[in-house]
Each structure stands twice: as structure tokens, then as C-alpha cells.
C-alpha angles and dihedrals in degrees: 000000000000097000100259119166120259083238091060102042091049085059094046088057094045087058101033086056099048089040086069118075092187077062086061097084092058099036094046122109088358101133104178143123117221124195132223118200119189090195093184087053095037088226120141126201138172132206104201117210109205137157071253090056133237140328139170122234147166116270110317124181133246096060113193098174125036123201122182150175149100110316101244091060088050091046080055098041091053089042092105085227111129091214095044101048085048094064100033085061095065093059103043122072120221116198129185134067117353082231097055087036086057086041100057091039091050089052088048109053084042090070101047117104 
């Protein structure tokens, strides 16, 4: 990993995700926020889904996905790395709806190179 902050790398997904069109079947019509905690840093961030596209935010309520863990894990789990999301993945929670939870997982291994 090259030491890139968790906010940078959030915006380097938004934009990774909605750079891909073969990503639109599984973004469309997905309106949700998900929200990143970095527990150990007390920093709070949000990537929006929305028909506009995504964005990443501060903190934004409502919050239908949760993911959470220390910042260096989520720094691993937005790297964009298969192996290390792999094994990020085992230290984060993500809490909200099994269907939001696939979702994200499948974005996010989409994006791994």
C-alpha cells in the first residue's frame, strides 16, 4: 500500500466504481449511503449511491450500510488490491441488509486489480 489516506482512497473508489459502465447493472437504481468508521481514528466518512452517481462525504445520515474497523484495515479494504482486500475483510464489520452487504463486496472486488 502507498500510504494513501482513507479520505483519498474513498474518493478514488467513488470514482473507480462509477468509471466502469459494466459496474452500472449493479449500481442502477442502488440508492443507498454507506458509512465508513475508522473507530481507532474516531473519523467518520460516507460514499453516497445515487441515479447522479457517487460521492464520498463526512458523515450523512441515514446510514444503510455500516462498515467499520480500525483505519489501517479500511485503508486495506479500499486499496483496490485483491489480496489485500481479502484479508482486510476479515477484520471490518459491515452491518446492514445481506443485499447491500453483496452489493458493496461485489463493487468492491470489481475494482481490484
Amino acid at each position: 500500500m502507498n500510504g494513501e489516506g482513507l479520505d483519498s482512497l474513498l474518493e478514488r473508489v467513488a470514482g473507480q466504481i462509477q468509471g466502469k459502465a459494466y459496474l452500472k447493472g449493479i449500481t442502477g437504481g442502488w440508492e443507498r449511503c454507506v458509512g465508513i468508521v475508522a473507530e481507532d481514528a474516531q473519523s467518520r466518512h460516507c460514499l453516497r449511491f445515487s441515479p447522479g452517481g457517487i460521492t464520498r462525504a463526512g458523515w450523512q445520515e441515514p446510514v444503510h450500510l455500516v462498515v467499520s474497523g480500525q483505519e489501517r484495515d479500511l485503508q486495506r479494504l479500499f486499496a483496490g488490491d485483491e489480496l489485500l482486500y481479502i484479508s482486510a475483510r476479515q477484520s471490518v464489520t459491515i452491518r446492514g441488509p445481506l443485499r447491500d452487504q453483496l452489493k458493496l463486496d461485489a463493487l468492491l472486488r470489481l475494482t481490484c486489480s
